[in-house]
VOGU-3710 file (C-alpha; in Angstrom, 3 decimals, decimal comma):
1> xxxxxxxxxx> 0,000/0,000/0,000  1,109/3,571/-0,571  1,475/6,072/2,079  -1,097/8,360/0,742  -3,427/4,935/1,023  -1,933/3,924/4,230  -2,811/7,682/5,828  -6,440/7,314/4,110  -6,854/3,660/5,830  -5,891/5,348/9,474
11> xxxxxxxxxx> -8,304/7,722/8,453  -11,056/5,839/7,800  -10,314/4,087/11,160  -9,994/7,397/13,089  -13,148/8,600/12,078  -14,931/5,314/13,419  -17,444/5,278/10,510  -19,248/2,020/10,572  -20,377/0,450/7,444  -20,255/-3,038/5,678
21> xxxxxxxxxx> -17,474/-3,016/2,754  -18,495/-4,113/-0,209  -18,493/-8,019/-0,439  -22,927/-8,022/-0,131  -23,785/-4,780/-2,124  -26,240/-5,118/-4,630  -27,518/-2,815/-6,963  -29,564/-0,139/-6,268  -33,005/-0,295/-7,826  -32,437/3,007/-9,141
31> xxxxxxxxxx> -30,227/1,726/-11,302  -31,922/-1,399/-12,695  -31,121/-4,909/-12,640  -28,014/-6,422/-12,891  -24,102/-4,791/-13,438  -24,005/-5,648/-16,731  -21,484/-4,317/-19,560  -22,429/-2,255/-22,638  -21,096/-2,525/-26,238  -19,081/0,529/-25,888
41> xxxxxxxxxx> -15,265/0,268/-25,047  -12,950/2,791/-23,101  -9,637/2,144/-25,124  -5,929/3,245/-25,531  -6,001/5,649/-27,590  -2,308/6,748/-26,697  0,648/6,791/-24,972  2,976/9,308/-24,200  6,356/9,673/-21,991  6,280/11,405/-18,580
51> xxxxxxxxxx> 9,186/12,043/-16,145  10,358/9,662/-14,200  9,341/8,942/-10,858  5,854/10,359/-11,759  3,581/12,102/-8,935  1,107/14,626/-10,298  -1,219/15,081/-13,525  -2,943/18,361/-14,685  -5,303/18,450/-17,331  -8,275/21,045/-19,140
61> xxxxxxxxxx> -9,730/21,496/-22,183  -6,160/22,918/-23,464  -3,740/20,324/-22,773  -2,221/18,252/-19,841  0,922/18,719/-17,534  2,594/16,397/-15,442  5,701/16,292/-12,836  7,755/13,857/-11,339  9,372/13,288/-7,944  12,253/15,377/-9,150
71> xxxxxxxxxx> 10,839/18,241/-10,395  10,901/17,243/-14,081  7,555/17,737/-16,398  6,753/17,766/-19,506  3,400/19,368/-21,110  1,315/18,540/-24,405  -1,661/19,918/-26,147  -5,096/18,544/-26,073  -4,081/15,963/-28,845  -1,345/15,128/-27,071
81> xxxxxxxxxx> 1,515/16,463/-29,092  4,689/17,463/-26,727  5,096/21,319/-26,128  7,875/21,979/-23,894  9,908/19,699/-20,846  11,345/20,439/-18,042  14,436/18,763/-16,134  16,364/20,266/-13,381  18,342/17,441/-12,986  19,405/15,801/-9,374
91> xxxxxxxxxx> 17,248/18,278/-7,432  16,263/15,150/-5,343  14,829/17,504/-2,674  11,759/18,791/-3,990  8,111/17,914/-5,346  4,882/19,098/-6,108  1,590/18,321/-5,203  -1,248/19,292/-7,015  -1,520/21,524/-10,004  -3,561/24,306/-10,917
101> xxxxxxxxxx> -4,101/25,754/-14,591  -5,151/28,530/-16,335  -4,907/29,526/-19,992  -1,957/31,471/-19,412  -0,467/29,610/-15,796  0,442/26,645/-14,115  1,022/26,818/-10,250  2,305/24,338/-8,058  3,221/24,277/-4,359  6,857/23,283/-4,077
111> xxxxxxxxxx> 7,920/21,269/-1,037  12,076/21,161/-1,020  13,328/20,639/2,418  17,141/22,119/1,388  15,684/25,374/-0,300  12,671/25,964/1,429  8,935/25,648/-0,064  7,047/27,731/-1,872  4,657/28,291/-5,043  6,337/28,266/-8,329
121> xxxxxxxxxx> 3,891/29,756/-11,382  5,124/28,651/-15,035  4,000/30,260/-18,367  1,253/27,620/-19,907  2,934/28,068/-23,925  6,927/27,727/-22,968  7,252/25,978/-19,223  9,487/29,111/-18,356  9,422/30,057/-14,993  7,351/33,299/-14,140
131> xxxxxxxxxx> 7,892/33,682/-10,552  8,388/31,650/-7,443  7,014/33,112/-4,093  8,247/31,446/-0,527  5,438/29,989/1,404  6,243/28,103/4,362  3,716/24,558/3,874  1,889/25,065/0,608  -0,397/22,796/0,499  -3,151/23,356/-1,790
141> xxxxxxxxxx> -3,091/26,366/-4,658  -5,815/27,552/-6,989  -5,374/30,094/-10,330  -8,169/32,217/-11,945  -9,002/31,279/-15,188  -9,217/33,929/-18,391  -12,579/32,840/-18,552  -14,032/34,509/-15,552  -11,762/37,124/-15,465  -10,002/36,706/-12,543
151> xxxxxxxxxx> -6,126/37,652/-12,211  -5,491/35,855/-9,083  -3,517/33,273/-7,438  -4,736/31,503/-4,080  -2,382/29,273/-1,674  -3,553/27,139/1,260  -1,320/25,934/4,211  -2,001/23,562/6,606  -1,901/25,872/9,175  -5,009/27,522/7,593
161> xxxxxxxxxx> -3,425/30,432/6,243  -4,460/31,519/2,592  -2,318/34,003/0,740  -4,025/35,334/-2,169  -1,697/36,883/-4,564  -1,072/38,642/-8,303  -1,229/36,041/-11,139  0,839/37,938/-13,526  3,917/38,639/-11,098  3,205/37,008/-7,606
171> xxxxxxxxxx> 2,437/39,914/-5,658  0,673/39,453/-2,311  -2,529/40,858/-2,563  -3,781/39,613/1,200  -3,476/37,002/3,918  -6,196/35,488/6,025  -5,971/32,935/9,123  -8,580/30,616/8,700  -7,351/28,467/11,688  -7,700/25,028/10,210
181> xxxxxxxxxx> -6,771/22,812/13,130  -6,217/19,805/13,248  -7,353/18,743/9,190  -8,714/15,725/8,049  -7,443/15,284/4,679  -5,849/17,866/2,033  -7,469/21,613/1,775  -8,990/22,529/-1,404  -9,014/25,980/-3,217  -10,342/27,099/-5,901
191> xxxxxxxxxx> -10,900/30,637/-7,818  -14,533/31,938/-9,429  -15,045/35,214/-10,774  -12,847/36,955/-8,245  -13,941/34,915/-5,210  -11,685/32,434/-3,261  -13,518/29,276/-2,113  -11,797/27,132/0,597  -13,202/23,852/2,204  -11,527/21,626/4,808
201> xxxxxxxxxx> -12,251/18,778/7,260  -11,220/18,307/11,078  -12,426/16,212/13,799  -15,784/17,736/13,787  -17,062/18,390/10,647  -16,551/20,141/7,041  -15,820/23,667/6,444  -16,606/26,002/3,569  -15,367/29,386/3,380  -15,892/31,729/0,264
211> xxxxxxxxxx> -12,957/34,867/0,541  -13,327/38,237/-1,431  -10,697/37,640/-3,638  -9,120/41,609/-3,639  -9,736/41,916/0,396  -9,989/38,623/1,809  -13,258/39,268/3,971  -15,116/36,029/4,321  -18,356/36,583/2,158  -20,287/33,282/3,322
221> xxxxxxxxxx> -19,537/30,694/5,496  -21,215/26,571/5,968  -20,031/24,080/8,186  -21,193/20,551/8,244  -21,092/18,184/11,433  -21,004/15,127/9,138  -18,240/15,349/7,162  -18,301/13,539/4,031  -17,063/13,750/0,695  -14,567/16,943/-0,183
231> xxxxxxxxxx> -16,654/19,531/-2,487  -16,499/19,747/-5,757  -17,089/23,533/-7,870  -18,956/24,286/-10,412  -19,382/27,896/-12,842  -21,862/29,185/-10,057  -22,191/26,054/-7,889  -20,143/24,032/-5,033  -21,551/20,986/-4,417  -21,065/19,499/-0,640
241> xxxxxxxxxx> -21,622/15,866/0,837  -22,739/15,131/4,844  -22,779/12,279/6,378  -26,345/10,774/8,249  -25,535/8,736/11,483  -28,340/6,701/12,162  -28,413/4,464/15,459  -24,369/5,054/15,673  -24,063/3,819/12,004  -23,117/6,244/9,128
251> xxxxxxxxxx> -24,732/4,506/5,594  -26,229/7,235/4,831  -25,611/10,727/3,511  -27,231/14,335/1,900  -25,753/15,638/-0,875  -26,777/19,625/-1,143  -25,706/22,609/-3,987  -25,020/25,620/-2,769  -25,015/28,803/-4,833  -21,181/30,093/-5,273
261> xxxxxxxxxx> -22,819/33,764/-4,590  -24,359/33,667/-1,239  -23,662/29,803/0,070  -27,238/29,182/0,084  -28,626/25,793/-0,485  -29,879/25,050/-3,591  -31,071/21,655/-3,103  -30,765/18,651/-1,149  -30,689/14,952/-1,712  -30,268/11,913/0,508
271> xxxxxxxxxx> -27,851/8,740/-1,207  -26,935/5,847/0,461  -23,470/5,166/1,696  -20,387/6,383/3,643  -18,114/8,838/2,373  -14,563/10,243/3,991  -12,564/13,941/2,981  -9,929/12,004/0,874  -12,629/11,165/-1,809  -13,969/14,538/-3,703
281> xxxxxxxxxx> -17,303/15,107/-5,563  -16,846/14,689/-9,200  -18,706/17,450/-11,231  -19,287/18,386/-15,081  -21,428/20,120/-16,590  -24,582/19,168/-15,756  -23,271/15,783/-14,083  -22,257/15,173/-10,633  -20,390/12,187/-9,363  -19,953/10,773/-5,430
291> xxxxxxxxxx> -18,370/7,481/-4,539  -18,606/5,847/-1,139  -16,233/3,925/0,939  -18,102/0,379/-0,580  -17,089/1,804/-3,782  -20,784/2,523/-4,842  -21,230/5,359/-7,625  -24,408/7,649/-7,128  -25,063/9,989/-10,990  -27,179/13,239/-9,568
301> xxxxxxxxxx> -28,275/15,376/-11,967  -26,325/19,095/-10,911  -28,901/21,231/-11,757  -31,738/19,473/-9,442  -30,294/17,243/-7,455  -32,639/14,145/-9,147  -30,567/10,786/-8,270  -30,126/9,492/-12,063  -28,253/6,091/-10,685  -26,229/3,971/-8,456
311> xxxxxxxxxx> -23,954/1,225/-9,156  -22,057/-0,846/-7,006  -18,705/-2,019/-8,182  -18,006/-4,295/-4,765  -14,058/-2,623/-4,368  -14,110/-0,683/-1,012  -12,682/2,145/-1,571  -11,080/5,049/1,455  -9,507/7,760/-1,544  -10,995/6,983/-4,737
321> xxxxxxxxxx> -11,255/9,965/-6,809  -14,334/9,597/-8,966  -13,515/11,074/-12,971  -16,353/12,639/-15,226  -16,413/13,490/-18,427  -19,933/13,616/-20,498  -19,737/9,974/-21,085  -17,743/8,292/-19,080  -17,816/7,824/-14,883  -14,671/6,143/-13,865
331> xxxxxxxxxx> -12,356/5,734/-10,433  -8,847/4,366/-10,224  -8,266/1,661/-7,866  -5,487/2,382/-5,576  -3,202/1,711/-7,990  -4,274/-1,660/-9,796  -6,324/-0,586/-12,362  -9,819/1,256/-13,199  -13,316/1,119/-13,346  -15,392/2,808/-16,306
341> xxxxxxxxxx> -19,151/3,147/-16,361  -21,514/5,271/-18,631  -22,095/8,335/-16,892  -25,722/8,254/-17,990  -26,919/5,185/-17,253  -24,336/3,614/-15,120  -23,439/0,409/-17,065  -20,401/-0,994/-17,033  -17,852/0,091/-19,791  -15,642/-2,561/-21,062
351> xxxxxxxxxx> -11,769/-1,332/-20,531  -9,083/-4,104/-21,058  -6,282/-1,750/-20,804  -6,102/-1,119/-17,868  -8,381/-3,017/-16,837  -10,272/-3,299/-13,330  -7,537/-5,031/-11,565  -3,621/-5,210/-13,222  0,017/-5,534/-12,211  2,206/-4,523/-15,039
361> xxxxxxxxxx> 2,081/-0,467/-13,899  0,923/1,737/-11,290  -1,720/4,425/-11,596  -0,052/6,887/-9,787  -2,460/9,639/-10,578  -5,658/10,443/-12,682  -7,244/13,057/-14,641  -10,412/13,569/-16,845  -10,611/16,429/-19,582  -11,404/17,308/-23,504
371> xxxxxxxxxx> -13,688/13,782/-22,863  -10,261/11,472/-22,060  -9,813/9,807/-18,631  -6,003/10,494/-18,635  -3,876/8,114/-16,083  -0,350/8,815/-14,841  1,276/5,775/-14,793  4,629/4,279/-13,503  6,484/1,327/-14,570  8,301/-1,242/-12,572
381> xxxxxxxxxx> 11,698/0,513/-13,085  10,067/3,872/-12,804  9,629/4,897/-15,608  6,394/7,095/-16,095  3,801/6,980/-18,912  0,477/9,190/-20,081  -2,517/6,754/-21,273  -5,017/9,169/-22,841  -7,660/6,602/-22,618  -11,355/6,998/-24,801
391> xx> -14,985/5,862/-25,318  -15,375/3,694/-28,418
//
C-alpha cells in the first residue's frame, strides 16, 4: 500500500465510521437490474512519456501537464503532441503536489526541504518560470481562469493560512488565518469570478469558506457536522456531501448545492453510503459524481439534485477519486487498475487496458478532460507513462 493509502486507511479508522465493505452490495433499484457491460469500449487511444518517478497530472480542455518526484515535467496539447519539458536534474529535494491551470499559468506548491517551499507559477505556452514566491507549507493552490476574469492566485497551508496573490507577477494581494486545526485530509481551493472558495475537514465536521478575492473578507460561510465527501465547484455552484448517522451507524448521507454567490442551499438529496474527505465530488457540466467507501457510484443530476443512478462495483474504496467526463464515470483503484461506467446510465464500460484489476504499472495519478480519462502511470523501473484513454 502507498502512504497516501496507508494515511487514508488510518483515516477511515480514526473517524470510526461504521459500514459493511463491499463483499454483499447489490444494486440499487435506481439503477436497474443487474451490473451488466455495454457494447461501448474505453480504449488506448495513446501513450505518451512522462518524467520519471511520476507524482502529479494536470489536465483542461487545453492540454495536460505532469511532474515527477524530481521536479521534471513535460506538457502537451489537447491531442497530445509534446510542447515543452522540463528537467532540473538531481534536485532530489523537492516535489509538487497538485496543479492548478489557467490559460496562461500553471502553479504548483513546491515542497524542497534544502531550499525551502514555496509556489512556483510557469507560463502555460513555454514551461518558463514566471515567478516563485516562498510559502512556508503550501499545500493546496488555486489560479483564476481567463474565462471569468479573474487575475489571481490563491495558496492554502495547513496551518489555515491563505495568501491570495497577483497572477501575472506574484504579488501578495492579502493574507487570512482561517485556523484550520487539526485537518482531516488535504485543503482545497479554488478561484470563481474573483472569489476564493476554501473547504476543509477536522475532527468535527466540514468547512466552507468563500474569501473576497481583492480583500480577503469572508463573504459566506457553511459548516457541516457530518463530514463527508470533499466539495467539488462548479461555474456558479459548489456541491457538498454530509454524512447521516443513524443508530451510531453512518450509511447514509445528503448531498446539497449551494449557490457560489451567497452559500445558500440550492437543493438537497439523501444517497446511500459512507463517504470520507480524501474522496472529492466529481462534477461536469450538468453531471455530478460521489463514490462511497463500498465503492458505490451515485449519478445526480447538478442542476436538481434528481438521483439518475447507483452502481455498485463491490471494491471498497477510502480515496478513490471519482472522474467525469460527459460519457464516461470512472475511479482508479489504488493503484491496480480502473473502473469505467456510462455516466448516464451507469453500465459498465468494457476497458481491457487497464483493466479493473492489473500488475504490469501503477496508476499513480488520474485526470479527466477534452472527454479522455487520462492516467499517470509508472512502470516497474520507474519509468512514467500518459494513457489518454477513450470511449469507443
Amino acid at each position: 500500500m502507498s502512504a497516501r493509502g496507508a494515511f487514508t486507511a488510518a483515516l477511515a479508522v480514526s473517524c470510526g465510521l461504521m459500514v459493511s465493505c463491499g463483499a454483499g452490495e447489490t444494486d440499487s433499484p435506481v439503477a436497474g437490474t443487474g451490473w451488466r457491460a455495454t457494447t461501448d469500449e474505453l480504449g488506448l487511444a495513446q501513450v505518451r512519456e512522462a518524467p520519471d518517478q511520476p507524482t502529479v497530472i494536470g489536465a483542461d480542455g487545453s492540454g495536460v501537464v505532469v511532474f515527477g518526484r524530481r521536479g521534471a515535467a513535460i506538457a502537451f496539447d489537447a491531442s497530445g503532441r509534446e510542447q515543452w519539458r522540463i528537467d532540473p536534474g538531481d534536485d532530489v529535494g523537492s516535489r509538487v503536489d497538485p496543479i492548478a491551470m489557467s490559460a496562461d499559468l500553471i502553479v504548483v506548491p513546491v515542497l524542497d526541504l534544502s531550499r525551502g517551499s514555496g509556489v512556483l507559477a510557469l507560463e502555460r505556452s513555454t514551461g518558463r518560470t514566471r515567478w516563485q514566491v516562498p510559502v512556508p507549507d503550501p499545500e493546496a493552490v488555486a489560479v483564476g481562469s481567463a474565462v471569468d476574469g479573474s487575475d489571481l492566485v490563491a495558496v492554502v497551508e495547513r496551518s489555515g493560512t491563505v495568501t491570495i496573490l497577483r497572477a501575472d507577477d506574484g504579488t501578495v494581494v492579502v493574507q487570512v488565518d482561517l485556523g484550520f486545526g487539526h485537518l482531516l485530509g488535504q485543503p482545497r481551493v479554488w478561484i470563481r469570478s474573483g472569489r476564493v472558495v476554501v473547504s476543509w475537514a477536522h475532527d468535527n465536521g466540514a468547512e466552507v469558506r468563500a474569501l473576497d478575492g481583492g480583500t480577503g473578507a469572508i463573504q459566506w460561510a457553511w459548516s457541516g457536522p457530518g463530514l463527508g465527501a470533499a466539495p467539488a465547484v462548479g461555474r456558479d455552484q459548489i456541491v457538498v456531501v454530509e454524512n447521516l448517522e443513524i443508530d451510531g451507524h453512518f450509511g447514509h448521507a445528503v448531498v446539497s448545492s449551494l449557490d457560489l454567490a451567497s452559500g445558500d442551499a440550492q437543493w438537497s438529496t439523501p444517497v446511500d453510503g459512507a463517504f470520507l474527505p480524501t474522496t472529492p465530488v466529481a462534477l461536469s457540466g450538468r453531471d455530478a459524481v460521489v463514490v462511497d467507501l463500498d465503492g458505490r457510484f451515485t449519478a445526480l443530476d447538478a442542476r436538481t439534485g434528481k438521483v439518475r443512478w447507483q452502481r455498485a462495483t463491490r471494491m471498497t474504496q477510502i480515496e478513490a477519486a471519482p472522474l467525469l467526463t460527459d460519457a464516461v464515470a470512472a475511479m482508479a483503484t489504488y493503484g491496480t487498475g480502473l473502473v469505467a461506467l456510462s455516466a448516464k446510465t451507469g453500465d459498465r464500460i468494457r476497458n481491457e487496458v487497464p483493466g479493473p484489476v492489473q500488475t504490469t504499472v501503477s496508476i499513480e495519478d488520474s485526470a479527466a478532460a477534452d472527454g479522455a480519462i487520462l492516467l499517470l502511470v509508472r512502470r516497474p523501473a520507474g519509468e512514467g507513462e500518459v494513457w489518454w484513454l477513450r470511449p469507443s
